[in-house]
C-alpha positions as CSV (number, residue, x, y, z in Angstrom):
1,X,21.1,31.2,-26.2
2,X,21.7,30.1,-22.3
3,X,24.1,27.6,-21.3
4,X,20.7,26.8,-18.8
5,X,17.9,26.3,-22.2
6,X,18.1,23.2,-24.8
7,X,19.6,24.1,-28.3
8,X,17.3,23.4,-30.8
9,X,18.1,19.9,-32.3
10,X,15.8,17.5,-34.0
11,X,16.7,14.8,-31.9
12,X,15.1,14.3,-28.3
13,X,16.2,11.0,-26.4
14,X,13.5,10.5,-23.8
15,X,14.3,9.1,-20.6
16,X,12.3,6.3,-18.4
17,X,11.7,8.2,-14.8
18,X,10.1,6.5,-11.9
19,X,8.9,8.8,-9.1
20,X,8.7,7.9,-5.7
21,X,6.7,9.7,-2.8
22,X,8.0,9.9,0.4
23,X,5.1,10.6,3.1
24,X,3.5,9.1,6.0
25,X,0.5,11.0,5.3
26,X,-0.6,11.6,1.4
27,X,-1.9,8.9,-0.9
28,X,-1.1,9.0,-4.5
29,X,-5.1,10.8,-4.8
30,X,-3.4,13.6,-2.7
31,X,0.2,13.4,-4.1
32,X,-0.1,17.1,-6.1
33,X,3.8,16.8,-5.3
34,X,4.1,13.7,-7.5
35,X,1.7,14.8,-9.8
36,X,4.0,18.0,-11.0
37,X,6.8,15.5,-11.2
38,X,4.9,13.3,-13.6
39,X,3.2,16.5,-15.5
40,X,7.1,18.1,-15.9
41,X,8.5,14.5,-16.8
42,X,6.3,14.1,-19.5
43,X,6.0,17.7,-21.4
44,X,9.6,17.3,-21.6
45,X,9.0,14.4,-23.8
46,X,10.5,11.5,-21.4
47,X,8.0,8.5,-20.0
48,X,7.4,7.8,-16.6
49,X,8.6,4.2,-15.6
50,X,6.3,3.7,-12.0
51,X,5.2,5.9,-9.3
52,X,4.8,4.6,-5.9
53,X,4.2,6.0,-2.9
54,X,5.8,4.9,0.2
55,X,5.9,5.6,4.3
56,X,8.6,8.0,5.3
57,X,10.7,4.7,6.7
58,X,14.3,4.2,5.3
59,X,14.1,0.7,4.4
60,X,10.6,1.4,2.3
61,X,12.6,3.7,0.9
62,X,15.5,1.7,0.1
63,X,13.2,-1.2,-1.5
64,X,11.7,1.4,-3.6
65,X,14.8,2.5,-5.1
66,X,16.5,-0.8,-4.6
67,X,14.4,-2.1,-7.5
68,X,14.4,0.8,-9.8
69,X,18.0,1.5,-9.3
70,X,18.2,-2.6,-10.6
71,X,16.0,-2.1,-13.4
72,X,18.2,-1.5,-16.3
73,X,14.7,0.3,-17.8
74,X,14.7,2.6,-15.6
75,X,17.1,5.7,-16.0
76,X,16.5,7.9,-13.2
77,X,14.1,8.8,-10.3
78,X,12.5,11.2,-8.2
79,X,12.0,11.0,-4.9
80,X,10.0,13.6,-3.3
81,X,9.4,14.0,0.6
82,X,11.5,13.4,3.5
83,X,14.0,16.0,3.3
84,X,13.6,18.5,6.7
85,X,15.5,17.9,9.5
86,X,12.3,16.6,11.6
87,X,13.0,13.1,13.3
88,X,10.4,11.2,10.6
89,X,12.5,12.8,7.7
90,X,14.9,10.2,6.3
91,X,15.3,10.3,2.8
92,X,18.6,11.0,2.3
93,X,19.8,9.0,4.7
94,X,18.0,5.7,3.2
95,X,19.7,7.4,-0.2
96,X,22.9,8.1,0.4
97,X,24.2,4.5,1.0
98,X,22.8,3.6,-2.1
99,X,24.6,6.4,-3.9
100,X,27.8,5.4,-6.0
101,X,28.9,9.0,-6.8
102,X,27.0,12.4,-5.3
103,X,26.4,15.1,-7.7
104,X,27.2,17.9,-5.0
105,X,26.4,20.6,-7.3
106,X,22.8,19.6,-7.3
107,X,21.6,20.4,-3.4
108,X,24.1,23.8,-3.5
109,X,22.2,24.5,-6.5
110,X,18.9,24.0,-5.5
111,X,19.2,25.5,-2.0
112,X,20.7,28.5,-3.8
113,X,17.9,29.1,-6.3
114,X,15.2,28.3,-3.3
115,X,16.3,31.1,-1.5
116,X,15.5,33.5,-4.1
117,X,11.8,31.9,-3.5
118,X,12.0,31.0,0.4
119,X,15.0,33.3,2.0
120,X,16.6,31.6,4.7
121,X,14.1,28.7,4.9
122,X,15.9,27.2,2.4
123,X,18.8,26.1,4.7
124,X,16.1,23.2,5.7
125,X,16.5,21.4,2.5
126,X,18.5,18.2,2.3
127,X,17.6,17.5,-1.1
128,X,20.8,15.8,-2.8
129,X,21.3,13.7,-6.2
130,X,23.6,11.0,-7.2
131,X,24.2,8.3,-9.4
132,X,23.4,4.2,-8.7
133,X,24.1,1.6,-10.9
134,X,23.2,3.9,-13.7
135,X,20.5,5.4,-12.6
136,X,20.4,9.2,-11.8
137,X,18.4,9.6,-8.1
138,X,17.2,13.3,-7.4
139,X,16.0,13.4,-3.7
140,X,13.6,16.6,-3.4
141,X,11.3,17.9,-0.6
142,X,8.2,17.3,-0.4
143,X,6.6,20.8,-1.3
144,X,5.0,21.2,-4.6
145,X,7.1,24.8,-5.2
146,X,10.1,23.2,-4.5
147,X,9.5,19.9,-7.0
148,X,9.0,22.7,-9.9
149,X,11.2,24.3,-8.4
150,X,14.2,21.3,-9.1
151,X,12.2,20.2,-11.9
152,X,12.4,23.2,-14.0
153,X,15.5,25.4,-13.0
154,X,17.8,22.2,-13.5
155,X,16.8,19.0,-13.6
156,X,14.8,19.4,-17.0
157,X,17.7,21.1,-18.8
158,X,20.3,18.3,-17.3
159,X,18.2,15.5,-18.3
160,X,18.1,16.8,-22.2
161,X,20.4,15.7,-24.3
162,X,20.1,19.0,-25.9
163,X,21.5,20.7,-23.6
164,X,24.9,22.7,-24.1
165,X,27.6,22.7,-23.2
166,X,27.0,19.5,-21.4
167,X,24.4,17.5,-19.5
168,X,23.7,14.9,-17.4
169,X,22.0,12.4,-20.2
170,X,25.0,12.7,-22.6
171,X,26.9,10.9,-19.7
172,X,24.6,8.0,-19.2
173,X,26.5,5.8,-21.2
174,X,30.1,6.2,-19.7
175,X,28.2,5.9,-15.6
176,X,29.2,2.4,-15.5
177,X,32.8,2.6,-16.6
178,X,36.0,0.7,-14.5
């Protein structure tokens, strides 16, 4: 079996995940971003905490997170838009000061597998991860592709506890240590 697939295990610990839309355009009717978030959260078995949608404007943004990253409920979030290099794309710059550690691996991961889909396109992406308080953040772009993309290739295997050798939820408890 993969290092990359869960080993089969009768337990499953879900997860609370909030997902969070970044767009100065879409409304959660037309989030189909969001909506494959949501629809890959929940076959893996974990329950989504609260969805919002909010204008690409870093201190929206920071709210947003501000209050999930603060709810002790709430064990990670999405985030989905605002990741280009346009001058209305903020995301990871309302992010990144909230971060307490960066999971570097994450965006060289990602922009890695996306080329195999995009080619050289993929250089746009600023999409990132990190921890808060807790509370894992995964900040994705805004394309539907590239949210299954994230979702599938390594954020669903990294949020299962079933994972080997190691993941990402088998940590939770030891985020907060001194």
């Amino acid at each position: 079996m993969s290092n990359n697939t869960p080993e089969s295990s009768p337990v499953h610990t879900p997860l609370n995940i909030a997902v969070l839309t970044v767009s100065d355009s879409r409304q959660l009717a037309e989030d189909r971003s969001g909506d494959a978030l949501v629809e890959g959260l929940e076959s893996a078995g974990h329950r989504l905490a609260e969805r919002k949608v909010v204008r690409d404007d870093i201190y929206a943004i920071r709210a947003a997170l501000s209050h999930w990253i603060a709810d002790r409920m709430v064990d990670a979030v999405l985030t989905t838009g605002g990741t280009g290099i346009t001058g209305r794309d903020g995301t990871p710059e309302a992010v990144t000061v909230l971060l307490d550690k960066t999971i570097e691996g994450f965006g060289e991961l990602f922009r890695a597998l996306s080329y195999e889909e995009i080619g050289t396109s993929s250089l746009q992406s600023r999409a990132l991860s990190g921890v808060a308080n807790g509370t894992y953040i995964f900040v994705l772009p805004g394309s539907t592709g590239a949210c299954r993309t994230a979702w599938n290739r390594i954020i669903r295997a990294q949020l299962d506890d079933r994972t080997m050798p190691c993941n990402l939820t088998m940590l939770m408890p030891r985020l907060k240590e001194a």
